[in-house]
LOTOR-100249 format. One record per residue (C-alpha): z negated, y, x; residue in three letters. Coordinates in steps of 0.2 Angstrom, whole numbers, padded with zeros to 4 digits, always signed. Layout:
BEGIN
ZYXALA/...
REM end
This chain:
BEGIN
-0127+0322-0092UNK/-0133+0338-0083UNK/-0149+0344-0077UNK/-0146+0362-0087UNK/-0150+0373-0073UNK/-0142+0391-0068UNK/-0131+0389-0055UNK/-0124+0402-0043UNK/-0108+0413-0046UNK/-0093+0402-0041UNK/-0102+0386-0044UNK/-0095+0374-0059UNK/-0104+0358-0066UNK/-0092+0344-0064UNK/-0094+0323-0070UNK/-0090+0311-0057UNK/-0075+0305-0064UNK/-0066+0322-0064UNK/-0070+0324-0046UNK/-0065+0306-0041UNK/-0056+0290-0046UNK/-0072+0277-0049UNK/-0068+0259-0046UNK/-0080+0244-0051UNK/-0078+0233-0037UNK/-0074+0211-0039UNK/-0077+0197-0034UNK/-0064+0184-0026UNK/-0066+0167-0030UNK/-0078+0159-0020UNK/-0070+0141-0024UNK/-0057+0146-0015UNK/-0063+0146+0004UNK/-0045+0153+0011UNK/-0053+0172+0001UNK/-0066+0175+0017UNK/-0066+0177+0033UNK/-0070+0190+0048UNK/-0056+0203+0044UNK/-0062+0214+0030UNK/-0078+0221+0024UNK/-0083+0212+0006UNK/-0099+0226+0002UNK/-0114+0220-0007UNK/-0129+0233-0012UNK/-0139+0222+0001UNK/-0127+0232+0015UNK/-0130+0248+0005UNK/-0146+0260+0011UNK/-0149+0257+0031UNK/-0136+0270+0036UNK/-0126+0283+0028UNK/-0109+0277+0035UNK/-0107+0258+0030UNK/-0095+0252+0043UNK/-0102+0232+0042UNK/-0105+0218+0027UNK/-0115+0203+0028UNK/-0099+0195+0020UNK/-0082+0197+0025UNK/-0064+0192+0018UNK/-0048+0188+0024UNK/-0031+0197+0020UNK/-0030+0185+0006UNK/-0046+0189-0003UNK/-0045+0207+0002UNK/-0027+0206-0007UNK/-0034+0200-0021UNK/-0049+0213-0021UNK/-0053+0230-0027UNK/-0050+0240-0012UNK/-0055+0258-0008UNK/-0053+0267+0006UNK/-0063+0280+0021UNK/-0073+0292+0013UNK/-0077+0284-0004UNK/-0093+0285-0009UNK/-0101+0268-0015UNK/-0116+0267-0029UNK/-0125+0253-0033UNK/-0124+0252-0054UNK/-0133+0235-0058UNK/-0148+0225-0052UNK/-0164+0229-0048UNK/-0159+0240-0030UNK/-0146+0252-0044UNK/-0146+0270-0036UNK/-0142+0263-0016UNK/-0130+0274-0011UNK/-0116+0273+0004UNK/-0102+0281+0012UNK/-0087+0270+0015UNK/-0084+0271+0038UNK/-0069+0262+0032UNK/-0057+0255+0019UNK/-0067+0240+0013UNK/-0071+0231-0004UNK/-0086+0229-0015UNK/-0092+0217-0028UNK/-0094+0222-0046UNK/-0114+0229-0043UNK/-0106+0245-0036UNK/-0094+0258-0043UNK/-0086+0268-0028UNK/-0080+0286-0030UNK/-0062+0288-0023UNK/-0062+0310-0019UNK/-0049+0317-0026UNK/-0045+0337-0014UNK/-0054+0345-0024UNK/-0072+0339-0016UNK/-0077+0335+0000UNK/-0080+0316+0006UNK/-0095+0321+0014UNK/-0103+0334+0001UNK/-0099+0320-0013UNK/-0109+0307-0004UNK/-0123+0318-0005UNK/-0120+0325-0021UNK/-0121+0308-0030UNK/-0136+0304-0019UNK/-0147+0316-0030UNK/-0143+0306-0043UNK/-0151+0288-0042UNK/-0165+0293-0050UNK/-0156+0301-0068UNK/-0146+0282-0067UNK/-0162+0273-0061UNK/-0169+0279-0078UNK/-0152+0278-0087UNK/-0154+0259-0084UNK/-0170+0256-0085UNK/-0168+0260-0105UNK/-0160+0242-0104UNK/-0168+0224-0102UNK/-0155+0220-0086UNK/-0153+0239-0075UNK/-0137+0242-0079UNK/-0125+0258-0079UNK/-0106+0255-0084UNK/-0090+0263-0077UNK/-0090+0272-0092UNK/-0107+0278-0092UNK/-0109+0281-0073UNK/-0091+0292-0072UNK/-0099+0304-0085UNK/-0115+0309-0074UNK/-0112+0327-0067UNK/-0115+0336-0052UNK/-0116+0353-0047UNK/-0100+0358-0038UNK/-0098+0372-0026UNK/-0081+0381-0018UNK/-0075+0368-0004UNK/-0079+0379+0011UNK/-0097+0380+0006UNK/-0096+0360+0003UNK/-0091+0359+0020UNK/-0105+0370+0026UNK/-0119+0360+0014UNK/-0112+0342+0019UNK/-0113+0347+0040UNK/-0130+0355+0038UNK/-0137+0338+0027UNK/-0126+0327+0041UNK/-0135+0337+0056UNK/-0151+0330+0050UNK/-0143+0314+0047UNK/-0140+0312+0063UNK/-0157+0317+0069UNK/-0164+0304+0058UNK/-0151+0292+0068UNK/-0157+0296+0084UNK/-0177+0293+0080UNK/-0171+0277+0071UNK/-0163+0272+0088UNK/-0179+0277+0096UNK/-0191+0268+0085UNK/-0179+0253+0087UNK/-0182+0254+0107UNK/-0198+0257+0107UNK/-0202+0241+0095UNK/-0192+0231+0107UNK/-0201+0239+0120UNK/-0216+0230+0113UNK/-0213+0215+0107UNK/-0208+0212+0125UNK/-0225+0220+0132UNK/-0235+0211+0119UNK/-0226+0195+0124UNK/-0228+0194+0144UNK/-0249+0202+0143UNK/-0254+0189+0128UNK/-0244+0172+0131UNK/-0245+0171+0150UNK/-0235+0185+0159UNK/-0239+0200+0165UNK/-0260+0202+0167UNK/-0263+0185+0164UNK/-0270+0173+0176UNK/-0261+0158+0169UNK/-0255+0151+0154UNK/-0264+0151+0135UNK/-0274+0133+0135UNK/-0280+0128+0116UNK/-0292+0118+0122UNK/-0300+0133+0131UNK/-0300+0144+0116UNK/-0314+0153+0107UNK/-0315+0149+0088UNK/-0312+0167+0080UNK/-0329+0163+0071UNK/-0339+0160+0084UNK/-0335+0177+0092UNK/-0337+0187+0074UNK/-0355+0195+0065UNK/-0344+0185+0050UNK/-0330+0184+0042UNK/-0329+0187+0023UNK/-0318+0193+0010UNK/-0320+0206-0007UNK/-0322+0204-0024UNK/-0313+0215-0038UNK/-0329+0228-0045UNK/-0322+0225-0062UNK/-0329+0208-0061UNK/-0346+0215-0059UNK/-0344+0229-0071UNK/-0340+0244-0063UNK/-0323+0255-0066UNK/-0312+0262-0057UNK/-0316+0279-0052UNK/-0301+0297-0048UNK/-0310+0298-0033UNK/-0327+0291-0022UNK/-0326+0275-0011UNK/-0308+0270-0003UNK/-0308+0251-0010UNK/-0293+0242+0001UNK/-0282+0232-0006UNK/-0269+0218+0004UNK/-0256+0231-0002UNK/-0264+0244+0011UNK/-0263+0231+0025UNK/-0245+0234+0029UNK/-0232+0232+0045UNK/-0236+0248+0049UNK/-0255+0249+0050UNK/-0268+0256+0036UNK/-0260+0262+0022UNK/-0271+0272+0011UNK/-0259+0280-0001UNK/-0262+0261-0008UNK/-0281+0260-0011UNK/-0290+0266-0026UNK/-0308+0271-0026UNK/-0324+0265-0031UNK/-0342+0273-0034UNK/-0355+0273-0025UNK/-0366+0258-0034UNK/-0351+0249-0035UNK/-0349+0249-0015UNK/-0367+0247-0013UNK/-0367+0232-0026UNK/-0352+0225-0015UNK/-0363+0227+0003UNK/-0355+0210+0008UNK/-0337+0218+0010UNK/-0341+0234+0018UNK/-0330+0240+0032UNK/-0331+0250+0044UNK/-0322+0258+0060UNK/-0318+0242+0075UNK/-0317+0231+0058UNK/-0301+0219+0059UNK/-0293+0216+0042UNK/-0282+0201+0039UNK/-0270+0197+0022UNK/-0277+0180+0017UNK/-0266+0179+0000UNK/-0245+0183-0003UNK/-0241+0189+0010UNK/-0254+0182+0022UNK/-0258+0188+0041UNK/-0254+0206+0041UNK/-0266+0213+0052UNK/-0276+0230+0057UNK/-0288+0241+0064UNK/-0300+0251+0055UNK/-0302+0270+0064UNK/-0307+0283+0058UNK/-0307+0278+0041UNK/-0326+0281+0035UNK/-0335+0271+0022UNK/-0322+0257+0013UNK/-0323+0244+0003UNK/-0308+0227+0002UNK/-0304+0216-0013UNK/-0304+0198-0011UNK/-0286+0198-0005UNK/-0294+0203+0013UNK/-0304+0195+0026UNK/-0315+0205+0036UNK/-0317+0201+0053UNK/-0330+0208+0064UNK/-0330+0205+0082UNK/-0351+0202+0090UNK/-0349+0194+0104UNK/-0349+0205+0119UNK/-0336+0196+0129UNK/-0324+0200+0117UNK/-0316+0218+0116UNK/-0309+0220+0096UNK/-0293+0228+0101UNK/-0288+0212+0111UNK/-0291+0203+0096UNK/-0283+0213+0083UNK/-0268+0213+0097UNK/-0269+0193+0099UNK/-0269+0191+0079UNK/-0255+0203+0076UNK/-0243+0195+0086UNK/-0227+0187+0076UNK/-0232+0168+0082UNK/-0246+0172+0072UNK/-0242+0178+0057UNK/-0229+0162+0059UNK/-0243+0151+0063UNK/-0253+0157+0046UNK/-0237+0155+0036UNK/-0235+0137+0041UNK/-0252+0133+0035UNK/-0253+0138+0017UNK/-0258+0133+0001UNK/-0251+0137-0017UNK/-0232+0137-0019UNK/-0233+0150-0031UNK/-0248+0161-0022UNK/-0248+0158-0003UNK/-0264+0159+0002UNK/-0277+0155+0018UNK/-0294+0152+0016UNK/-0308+0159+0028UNK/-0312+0143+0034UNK/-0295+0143+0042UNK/-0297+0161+0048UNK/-0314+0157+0057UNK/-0305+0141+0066UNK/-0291+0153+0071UNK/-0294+0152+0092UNK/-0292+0166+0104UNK/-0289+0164+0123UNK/-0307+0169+0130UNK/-0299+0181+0146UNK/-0309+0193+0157UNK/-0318+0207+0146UNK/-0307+0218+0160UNK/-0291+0211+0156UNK/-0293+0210+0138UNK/-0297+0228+0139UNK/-0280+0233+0149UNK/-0271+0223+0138UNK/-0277+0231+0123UNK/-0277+0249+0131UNK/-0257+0246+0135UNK/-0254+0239+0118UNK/-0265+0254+0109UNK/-0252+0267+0120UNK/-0236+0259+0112UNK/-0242+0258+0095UNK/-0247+0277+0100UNK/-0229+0280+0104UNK/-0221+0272+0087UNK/-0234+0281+0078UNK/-0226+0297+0083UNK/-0209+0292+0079UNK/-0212+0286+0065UNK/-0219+0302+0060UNK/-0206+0312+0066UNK/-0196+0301+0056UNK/-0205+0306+0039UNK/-0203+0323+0043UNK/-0187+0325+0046UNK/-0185+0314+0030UNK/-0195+0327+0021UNK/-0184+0342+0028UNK/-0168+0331+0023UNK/-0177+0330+0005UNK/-0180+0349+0005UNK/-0164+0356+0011UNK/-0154+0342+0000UNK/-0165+0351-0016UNK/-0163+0367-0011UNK/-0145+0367-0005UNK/-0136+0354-0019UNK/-0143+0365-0032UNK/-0138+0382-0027UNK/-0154+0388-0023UNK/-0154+0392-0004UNK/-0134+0395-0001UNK/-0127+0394+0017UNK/-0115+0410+0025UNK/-0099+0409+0028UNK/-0093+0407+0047UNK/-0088+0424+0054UNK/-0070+0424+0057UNK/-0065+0434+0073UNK/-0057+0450+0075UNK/
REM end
């Protein structure tokens, strides 16, 4: 199973199971209670995919269970063959155990650990498709063992798998970074909107403002296929809940609209201030339009727009996207099958009516963290990007690294 492509002088094409022992990983009885404990890892593909190294486990078992597992040591690299997350990839921090949803590839001395790693790496997409040829995702031992990768002399391994493992660590250290900063937040949004710092006192619900009392209105879409209109390649942005994310707008998940149909669909225009709010699925995720021009939203989104000149929108938007209040929304919920929230219970959602000055300094604080993640959160796409790149160029042969100098 090889990509075909030329590869430099020196370099060989090898299958995985010529460069490595591959284990399927088991399962000890989970009747009997004395198999888990604290001692050993027991890896699952839920622990594969947050870091490179994989050094914890959601489960653990005791010598007993780990006994009675199959074990593999430091430096084995672990690959999720079943199930619908097949293609998650780890490197063993330690010797540990997995279930029998990942095959791990013990190194024999003729590949590097490291280089491995990242070698099978480039392939989840060619056993992503593999499986996908079946009704359950499913690459065998067999099957998984006879997937090649292109295999340079060890020194230049060794070069490839530090370069890829200097970025690596970059990513680490953004990730740290992001991490603080969120906590950084969460604690900020905290103390200025439930009574800590800038607030005069405590939230009272009886004082609270209805959420429709203080908005032009509050509405929702409709799909324009319903009315006749197609899809357009390109024209309006039309929003779905899918572009309402954690992380703010999300545009690569709209589609688009013509021009009649968003004119047709005047009641659900947006614009820039707008709040948006999830009212189905997944229901609360909120944001702020800026900068985003003329849009349109499907029936999946409430629009909220503030009018009453006590109220600044970005306090809003910040009051609404608070945890307690996507938990207060999921609490209050119809459909079992399709979570959903209707307007009515939007427009009763109440808001603390503070001084037009403190709302604004809350809001302005808040909008400079958000400014903060936003810039490490695009650090950390581009330095994804760049571990894309070189992992293309370098794993293939096509940009090679020198060799060290060795001193006279």
């Amino acid at each position: 199973m090889s990509a075909g492509a030329a590869l430099p002088p020196g370099w060989s094409r090898a299958r995985i199971g010529s460069v490595g022992t591959v284990v399927t990983g088991s399962t000890p009885s989970t009747g009997d209670r004395s198999n888990y404990g604290q001692e050993f890892l027991f890896v699952s593909p839920g622990d594969l995919g947050r870091t490179k190294h994989v050094t914890a486990s959601a489960k653990m078992l005791s010598a007993r269970g780990y006994s009675r597992s199959r074990r593999v040591p430091a430096g084995s690299t672990l690959f999720v063959c079943i199930g619908s997350t097949i293609g998650k990839v780890g490197l063993a921090g330690r010797d540990l155990a997995t279930n029998q949803q990942i095959n791990s590839i013990v190194p024999t001395g003729q590949v590097d650990p490291e280089f491995l790693y990242y070698a099978v790496s480039v392939l989840s997409p060619l056993v992503r498709e593999r499986a996908g040829e079946q009704a359950v995702p499913l690459v065998n031992k067999t099957e998984f063992a006879a997937f090649e990768i292109a295999l340079p002399p060890l020194p230049e391994q060794r070069r490839i798998a530090e370069s890829l493992g200097d970025v690596d660590a970059l990513m680490s250290v953004i990730e740290r970074m992001l991490a603080k900063k969120q906590a950084i937040k969460l604690g900020m949004t905290q103390h200025l909107l439930t009574g800590g710092t800038r607030r005069t006192g405590g939230t009272d619900p009886r004082a609270d403002v209805r959420l429709g009392e203080i908005s032009a209105s509050i509405t929702k879409g409709a799909t324009p296929t319903t009315y006749g209109f197609a899809w357009e390649p390109s024209g309006i942005p039309f929003l779905r809940s899918e572009c309402v994310s954690e992380r703010g707008l999300d545009l690569r998940q709209s589609m688009f609209i013509s021009p009649a149909a968003h004119h047709a669909l005047r009641r659900s225009r947006v614009a820039d201030g707008d709040i948006l709010m999830t009212i189905t699925g997944y229901v609360g995720r909120v944001v702020r339009l800026a900068n985003t021009g003329e849009a349109n939203i499907n029936q999946h989104i409430a629009r909220v727009r503030i009018k009453d000149g006590r109220f600044d929108s970005g306090y809003v938007y910040h009051y609404l996207s608070q945890h307690s209040m996507r938990e207060y929304y999921e609490s209050i919920v119809t459909g079992q099958a399709y979570p959903q929230i209707s307007l009515a219970q939007v427009r009763n959602t109440g808001v603390p009516p503070l001084p037009r000055e403190e709302q604004q300094a809350i809001a302005a604080a808040l909008d400079d963290a958000d400014g903060e993640l936003t810039v490490l959160r695009r650090r950390l796409t581009k330095a994804q990007q760049v571990r894309q790149g070189m992992m293309q160029q370098l794993l293939t042969g096509r940009t090679r690294l020198p060799a060290e100098e060795t001193a006279l």
